[in-house]
C-alpha positions as CSV (number, residue, x, y, z in Angstrom):
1,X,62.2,103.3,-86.6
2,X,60.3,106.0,-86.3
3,X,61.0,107.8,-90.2
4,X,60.5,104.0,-91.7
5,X,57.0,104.5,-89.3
6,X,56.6,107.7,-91.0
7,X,57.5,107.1,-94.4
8,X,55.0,104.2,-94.6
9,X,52.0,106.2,-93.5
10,X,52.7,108.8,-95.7
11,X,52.6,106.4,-98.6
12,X,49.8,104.5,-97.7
13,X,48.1,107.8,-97.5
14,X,49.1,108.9,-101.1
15,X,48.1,105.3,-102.1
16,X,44.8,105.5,-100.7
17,X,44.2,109.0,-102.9
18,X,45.3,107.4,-106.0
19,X,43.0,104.4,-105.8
20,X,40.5,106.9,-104.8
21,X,41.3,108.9,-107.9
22,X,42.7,107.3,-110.6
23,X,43.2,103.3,-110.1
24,X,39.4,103.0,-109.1
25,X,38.2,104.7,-112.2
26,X,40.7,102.7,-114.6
27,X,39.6,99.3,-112.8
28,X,35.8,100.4,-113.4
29,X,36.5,101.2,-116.8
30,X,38.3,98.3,-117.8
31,X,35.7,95.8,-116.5
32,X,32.9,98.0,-118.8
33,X,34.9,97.0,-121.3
34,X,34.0,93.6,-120.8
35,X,30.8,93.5,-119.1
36,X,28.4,95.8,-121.4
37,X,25.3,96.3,-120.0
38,X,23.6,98.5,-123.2
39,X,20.1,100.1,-122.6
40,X,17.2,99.5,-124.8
41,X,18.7,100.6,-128.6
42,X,14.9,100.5,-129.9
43,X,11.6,103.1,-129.2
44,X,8.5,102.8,-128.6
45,X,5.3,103.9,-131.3
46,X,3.5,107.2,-130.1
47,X,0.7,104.9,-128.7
48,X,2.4,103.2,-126.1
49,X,4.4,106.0,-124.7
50,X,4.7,105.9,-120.9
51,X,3.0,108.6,-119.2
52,X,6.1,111.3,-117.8
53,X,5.4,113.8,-114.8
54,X,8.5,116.2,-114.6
55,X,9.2,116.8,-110.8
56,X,10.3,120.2,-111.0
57,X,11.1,120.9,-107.3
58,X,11.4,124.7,-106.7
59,X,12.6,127.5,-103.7
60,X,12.6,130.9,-104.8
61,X,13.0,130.4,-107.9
62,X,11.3,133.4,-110.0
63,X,14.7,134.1,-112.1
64,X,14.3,130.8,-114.2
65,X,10.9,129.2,-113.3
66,X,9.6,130.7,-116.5
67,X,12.7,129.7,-119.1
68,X,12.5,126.3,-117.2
69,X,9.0,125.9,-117.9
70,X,9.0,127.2,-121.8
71,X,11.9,124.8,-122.1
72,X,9.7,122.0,-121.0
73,X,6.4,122.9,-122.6
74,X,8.8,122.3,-126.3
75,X,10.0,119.0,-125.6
76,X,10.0,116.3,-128.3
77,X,6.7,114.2,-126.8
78,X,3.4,113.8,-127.1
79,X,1.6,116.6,-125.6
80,X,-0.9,114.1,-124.2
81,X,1.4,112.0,-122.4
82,X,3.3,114.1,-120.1
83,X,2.9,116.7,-117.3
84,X,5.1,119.2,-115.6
85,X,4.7,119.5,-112.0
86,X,6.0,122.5,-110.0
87,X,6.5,121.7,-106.9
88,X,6.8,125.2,-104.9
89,X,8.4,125.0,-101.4
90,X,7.5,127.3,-99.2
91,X,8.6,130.4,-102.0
92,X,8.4,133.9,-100.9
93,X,9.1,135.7,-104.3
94,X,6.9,135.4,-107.2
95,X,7.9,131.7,-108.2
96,X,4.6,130.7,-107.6
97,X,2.5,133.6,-109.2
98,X,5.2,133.2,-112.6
99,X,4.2,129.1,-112.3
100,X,0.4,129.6,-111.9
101,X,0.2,132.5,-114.8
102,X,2.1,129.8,-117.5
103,X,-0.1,126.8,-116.0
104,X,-3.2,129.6,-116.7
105,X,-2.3,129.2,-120.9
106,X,-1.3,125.7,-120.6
107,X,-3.4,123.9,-118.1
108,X,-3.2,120.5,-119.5
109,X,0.3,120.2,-119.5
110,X,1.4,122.8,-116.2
111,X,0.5,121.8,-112.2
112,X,1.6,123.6,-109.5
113,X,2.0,121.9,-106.5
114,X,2.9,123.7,-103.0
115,X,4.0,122.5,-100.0
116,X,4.4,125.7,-97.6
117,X,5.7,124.4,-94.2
118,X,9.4,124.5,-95.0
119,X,10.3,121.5,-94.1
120,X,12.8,121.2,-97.2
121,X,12.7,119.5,-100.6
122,X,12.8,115.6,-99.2
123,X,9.6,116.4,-97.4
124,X,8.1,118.3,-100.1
125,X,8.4,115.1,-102.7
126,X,7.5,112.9,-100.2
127,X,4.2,115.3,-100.1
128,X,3.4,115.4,-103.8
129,X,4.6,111.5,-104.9
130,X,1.2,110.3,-104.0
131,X,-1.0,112.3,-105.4
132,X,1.0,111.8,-108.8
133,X,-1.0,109.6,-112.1
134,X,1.7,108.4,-114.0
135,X,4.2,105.8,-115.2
136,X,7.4,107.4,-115.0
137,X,8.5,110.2,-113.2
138,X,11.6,112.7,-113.7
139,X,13.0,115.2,-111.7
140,X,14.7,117.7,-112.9
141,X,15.7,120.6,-110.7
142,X,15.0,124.5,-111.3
143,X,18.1,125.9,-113.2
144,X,18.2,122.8,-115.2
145,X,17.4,122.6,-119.2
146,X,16.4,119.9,-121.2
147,X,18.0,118.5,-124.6
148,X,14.2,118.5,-126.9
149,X,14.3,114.5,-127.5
150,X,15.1,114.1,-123.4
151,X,11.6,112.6,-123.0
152,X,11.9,110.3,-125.7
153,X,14.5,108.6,-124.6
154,X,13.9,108.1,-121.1
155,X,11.4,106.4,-122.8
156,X,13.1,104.5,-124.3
157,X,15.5,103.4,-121.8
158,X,12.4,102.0,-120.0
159,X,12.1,99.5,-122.5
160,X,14.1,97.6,-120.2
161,X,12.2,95.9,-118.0
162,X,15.4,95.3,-115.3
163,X,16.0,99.3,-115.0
164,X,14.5,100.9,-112.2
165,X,16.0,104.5,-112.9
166,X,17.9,106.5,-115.5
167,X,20.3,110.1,-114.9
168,X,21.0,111.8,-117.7
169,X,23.9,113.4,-119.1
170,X,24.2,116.9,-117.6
171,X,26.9,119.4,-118.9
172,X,27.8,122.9,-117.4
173,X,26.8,125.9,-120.1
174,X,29.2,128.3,-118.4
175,X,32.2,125.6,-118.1
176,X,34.3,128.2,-120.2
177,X,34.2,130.8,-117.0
178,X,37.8,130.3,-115.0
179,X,37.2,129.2,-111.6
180,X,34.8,127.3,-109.9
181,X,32.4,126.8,-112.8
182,X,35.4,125.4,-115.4
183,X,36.8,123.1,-112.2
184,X,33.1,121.9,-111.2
185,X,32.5,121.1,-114.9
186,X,35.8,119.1,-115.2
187,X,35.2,117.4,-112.0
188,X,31.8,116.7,-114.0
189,X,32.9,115.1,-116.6
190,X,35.0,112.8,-114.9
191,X,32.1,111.9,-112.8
192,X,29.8,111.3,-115.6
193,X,32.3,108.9,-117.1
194,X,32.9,106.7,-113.8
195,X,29.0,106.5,-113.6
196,X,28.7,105.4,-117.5
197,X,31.3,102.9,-116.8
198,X,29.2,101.7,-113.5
199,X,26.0,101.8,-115.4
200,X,28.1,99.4,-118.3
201,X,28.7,96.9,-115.7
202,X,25.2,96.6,-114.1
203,X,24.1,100.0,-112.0
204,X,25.6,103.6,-111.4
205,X,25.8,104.3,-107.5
206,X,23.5,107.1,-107.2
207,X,21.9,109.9,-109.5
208,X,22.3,113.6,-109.5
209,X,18.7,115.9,-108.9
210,X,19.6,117.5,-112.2
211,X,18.1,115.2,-114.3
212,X,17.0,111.5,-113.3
213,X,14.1,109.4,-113.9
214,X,12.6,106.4,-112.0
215,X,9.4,104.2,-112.0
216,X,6.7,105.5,-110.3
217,X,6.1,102.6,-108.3
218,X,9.4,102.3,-107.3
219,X,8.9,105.5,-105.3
220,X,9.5,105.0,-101.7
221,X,9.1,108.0,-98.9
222,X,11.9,108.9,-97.5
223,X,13.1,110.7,-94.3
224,X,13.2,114.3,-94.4
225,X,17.2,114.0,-92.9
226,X,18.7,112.4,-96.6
227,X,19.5,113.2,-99.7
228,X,16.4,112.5,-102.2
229,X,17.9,111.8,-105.0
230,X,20.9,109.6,-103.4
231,X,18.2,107.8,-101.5
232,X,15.5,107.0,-104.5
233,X,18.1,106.2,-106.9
234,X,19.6,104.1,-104.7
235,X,16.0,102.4,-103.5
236,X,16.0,101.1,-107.3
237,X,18.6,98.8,-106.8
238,X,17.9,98.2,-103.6
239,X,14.6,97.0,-105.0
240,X,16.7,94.5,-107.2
241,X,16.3,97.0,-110.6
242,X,19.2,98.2,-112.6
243,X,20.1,102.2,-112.0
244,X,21.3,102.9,-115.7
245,X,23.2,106.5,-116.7
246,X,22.2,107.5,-121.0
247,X,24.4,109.9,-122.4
248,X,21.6,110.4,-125.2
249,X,19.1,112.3,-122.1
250,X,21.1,115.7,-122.1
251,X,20.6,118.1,-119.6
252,X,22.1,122.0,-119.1
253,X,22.9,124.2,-116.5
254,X,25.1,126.7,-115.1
255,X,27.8,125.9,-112.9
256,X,28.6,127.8,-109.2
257,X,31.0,130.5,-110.5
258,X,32.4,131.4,-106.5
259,X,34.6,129.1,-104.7
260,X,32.5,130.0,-101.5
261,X,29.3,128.8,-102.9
262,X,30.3,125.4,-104.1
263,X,32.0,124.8,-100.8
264,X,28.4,125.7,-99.3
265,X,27.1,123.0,-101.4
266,X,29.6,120.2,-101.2
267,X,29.1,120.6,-97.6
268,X,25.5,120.2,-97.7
269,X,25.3,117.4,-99.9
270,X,28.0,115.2,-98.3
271,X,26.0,115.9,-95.4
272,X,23.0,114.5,-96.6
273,X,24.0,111.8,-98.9
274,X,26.2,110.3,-95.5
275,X,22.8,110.6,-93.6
276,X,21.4,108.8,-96.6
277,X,23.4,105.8,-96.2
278,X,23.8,105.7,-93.0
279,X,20.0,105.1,-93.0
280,X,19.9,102.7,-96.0
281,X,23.0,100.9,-94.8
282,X,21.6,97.9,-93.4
283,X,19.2,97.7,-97.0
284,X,22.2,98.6,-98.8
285,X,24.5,95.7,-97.6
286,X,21.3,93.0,-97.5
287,X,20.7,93.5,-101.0
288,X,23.8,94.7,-103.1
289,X,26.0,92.2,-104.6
290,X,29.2,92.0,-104.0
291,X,30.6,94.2,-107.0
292,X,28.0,96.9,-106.4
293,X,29.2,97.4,-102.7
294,X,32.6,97.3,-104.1
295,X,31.7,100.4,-106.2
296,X,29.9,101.6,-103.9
297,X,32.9,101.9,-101.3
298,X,35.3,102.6,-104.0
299,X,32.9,105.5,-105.6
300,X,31.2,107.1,-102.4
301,X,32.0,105.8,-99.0
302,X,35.8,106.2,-99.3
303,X,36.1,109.2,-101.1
304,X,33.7,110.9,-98.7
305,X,37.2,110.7,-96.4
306,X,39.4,111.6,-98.9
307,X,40.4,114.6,-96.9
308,X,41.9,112.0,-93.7
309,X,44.9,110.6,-96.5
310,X,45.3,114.5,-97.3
311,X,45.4,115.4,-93.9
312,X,47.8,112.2,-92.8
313,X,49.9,113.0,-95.7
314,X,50.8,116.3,-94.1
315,X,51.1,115.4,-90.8
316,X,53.2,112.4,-91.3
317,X,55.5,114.7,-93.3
318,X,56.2,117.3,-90.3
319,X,57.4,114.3,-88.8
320,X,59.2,112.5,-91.3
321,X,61.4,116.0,-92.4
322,X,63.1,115.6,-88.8
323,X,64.8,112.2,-90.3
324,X,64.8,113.1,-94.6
325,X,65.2,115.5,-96.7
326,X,63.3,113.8,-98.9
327,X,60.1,114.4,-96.1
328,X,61.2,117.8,-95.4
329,X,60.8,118.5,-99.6
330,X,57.3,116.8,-99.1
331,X,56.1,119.0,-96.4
332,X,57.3,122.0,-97.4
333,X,55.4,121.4,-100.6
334,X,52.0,120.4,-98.9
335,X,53.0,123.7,-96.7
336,X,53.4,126.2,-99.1
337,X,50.9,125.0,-101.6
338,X,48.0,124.9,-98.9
339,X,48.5,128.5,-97.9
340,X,48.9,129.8,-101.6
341,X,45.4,128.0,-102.6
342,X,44.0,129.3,-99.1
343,X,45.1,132.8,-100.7
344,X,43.7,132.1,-103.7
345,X,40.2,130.7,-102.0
346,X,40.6,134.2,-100.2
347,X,40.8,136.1,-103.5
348,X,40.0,134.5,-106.7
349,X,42.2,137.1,-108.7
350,X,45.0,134.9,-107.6
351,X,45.8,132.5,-110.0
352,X,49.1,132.4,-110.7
353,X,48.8,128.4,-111.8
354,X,46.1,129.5,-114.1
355,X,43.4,126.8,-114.8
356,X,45.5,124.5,-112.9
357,X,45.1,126.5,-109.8
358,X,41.7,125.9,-110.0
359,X,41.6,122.5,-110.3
360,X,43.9,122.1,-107.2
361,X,41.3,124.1,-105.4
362,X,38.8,122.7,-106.3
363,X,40.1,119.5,-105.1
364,X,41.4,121.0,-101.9
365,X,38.0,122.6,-101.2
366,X,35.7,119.6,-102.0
367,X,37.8,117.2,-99.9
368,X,37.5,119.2,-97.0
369,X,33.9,120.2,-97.6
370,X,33.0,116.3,-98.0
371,X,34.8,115.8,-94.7
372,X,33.2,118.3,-92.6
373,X,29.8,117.3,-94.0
374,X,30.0,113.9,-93.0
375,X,31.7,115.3,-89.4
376,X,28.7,117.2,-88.9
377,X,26.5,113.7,-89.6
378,X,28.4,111.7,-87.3
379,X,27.8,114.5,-85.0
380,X,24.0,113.9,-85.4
381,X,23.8,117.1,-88.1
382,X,21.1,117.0,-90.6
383,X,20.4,119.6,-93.0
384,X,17.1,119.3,-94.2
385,X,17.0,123.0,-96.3
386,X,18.4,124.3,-99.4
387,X,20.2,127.3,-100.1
388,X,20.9,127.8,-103.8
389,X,24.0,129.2,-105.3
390,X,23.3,132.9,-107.1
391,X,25.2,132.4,-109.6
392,X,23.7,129.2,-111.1
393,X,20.9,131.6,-111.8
């Protein structure tokens, strides 16, 4: 009784990872396929452009304010019809001196904004918002570079009068680098083509800081506990507008190149974007239809717990090897091949898997990092600051 006991957990746990991982993403893709919601296909003249103020929310960051910046100033739109705004948070290196100097030779198109209580980067946008003059805006974090037409065709997707926001397409420039940067980049990818397949269907749940663009007046402040760009992506369709993902507004970056760092990170954004909908929840559920809080479970909420089915998986298998060999080959698997990618978090020279190895641990690591970010939220946690990752820089 016991092993059948056993035996079931285990698979339901195993079950619950594949829907997670694979059946969610096939059922998402095969609706797109026939429900395709395209974005506006036409432009608009150079008259009617909406104006476009580029959030460009910034900690310390002196190493690529300037490249960030230049990148910007070249953009494909007319020079009288968008702004960039630097929004400098509390910085104590020369971020704000490097801003001020380029907004000195370009003071029509550059604004530097500070905020210097450091109270994080929710607080900070909630200071600035108000005081922006625009249609449209975009935010666009510090490391992040634009594709030269980007502004063009946030533009365009606009056109639309049911879309509230737009992300963009972002890819990793240092995907080729083994470890963390090549597994983050695939994990990427296969993010990027769940959210086109959600945006095909009607909305995407929830847009990355990299690159994402909403209406002006659909800006709502937020608390200084959540995730910014979870929350007012999110507000959009909560505000009955679509929340729409273009592969033609391409972004660039680097990717976290230490294991340590991107577990840092997952931890802080599970952490936030579980405070964020713990906070919208009672919105969320009033206004989303049915099939959006169907993707929204299958995409965010369940996932952020992927690590319980890992975690049940094992556990149920140090029981189930006292009846089975068959559960006594499943544990010692789950055994040895947790304490090899622990080795290998340890010291990233060990890789005898190769690329695979990386991709298990980056699994491994983000599962666990999601978990313990929503833990610490249950717990009453919030983690209103920022610490980069160096080697995005």
């Amino acid at each position: 009784m016991l092993e059948d006991v056993m035996f079931l957990i285990f698979v339901l746990s195993f079950f619950t990872l594949f829907y997670i991982y694979f059946c969610y993403p096939f059922i998402i893709a095969l609706v797109a396929k026939f429900k395709n919601k395209d974005t506006a296909q036409f432009s608009n003249s150079s008259e009617d452009e909406p104006f476009i103020a580029i959030v460009v929310p910034s900690h310390n960051e002196e190493k690529v304010i300037e490249s960030k910046l230049l990148n910007h100033l070249d953009l494909d739109y007319p020079k009288d019809r968008f702004k960039i705004v630097v929004l400098d948070d509390t910085s104590s290196d020369e971020t704000f001196a490097i801003a001020s100097r380029l907004q000195a030779h370009y003071p029509d198109m550059i604004e530097v904004f500070q905020v210097f209580d450091g109270k994080g980067k929710t607080h900070a946008i909630n200071t600035l918002m108000p005081t922006l003059d625009c249609d449209i805006v975009v935010f666009s974090d510090a490391n992040v570079y634009l594709k030269q037409d980007a502004l063009k065709q946030v533009s365009n997707v606009f056109l639309d009068s049911e879309i509230g926001g737009v992300a963009g397409q972002l890819s990793y420039i240092n995907e080729g680098v083994n470890g963390s940067a090549y597994s983050n980049g695939l994990y990427w990818r296969y993010e990027e083509y769940i959210k086109e397949c959600e945006s095909n269907t009607g909305s995407m749940m929830g847009a990355d800081g990299s690159i994402f663009a909403i209406r002006k007046a659909l800006y709502r402040q937020l608390d200084t506990s959540i995730l910014d760009d979870f929350s007012t992506s999110i507000g959009t369709i909560c505000q009955g507008y679509r929340l729409a993902y273009s592969t033609a507004i391409c972004a660039y970056e680097k990717g976290a190149e230490k294991s340590s760092e991107e577990f840092s990170r997952k931890v802080r954004i599970s952490n936030r974007s579980f405070n964020t909908f713990r906070h919208l929840s009672k919105e969320i559920h009033a206004t989303f239809s049915m099939f959006n809080l169907f993707k929204l479970y299958s995409h965010k909420v369940i996932r952020w717990f992927s690590f319980l089915p890992m975690l049940t998986m094992f556990l149920s298998s140090a029981v189930w090897m006292f009846f089975s060999c068959i559960g006594l080959t499943f544990f010692l698997l789950q055994l040895i091949g947790y304490f090899y990618l622990w080795l290998s978090y340890r010291n990233e020279n060990i890789k005898l898997l190769g690329k695979l190895n990386d991709i298990l641990l980056y699994f491994v690591m983000t599962n666990l990092a999601c978990f313990i970010g929503v833990c610490l939220s249950i717990k009453g946690k919030k983690i209103t600051t920022w610490k980069k990752a160096n080697t995005t820089r």
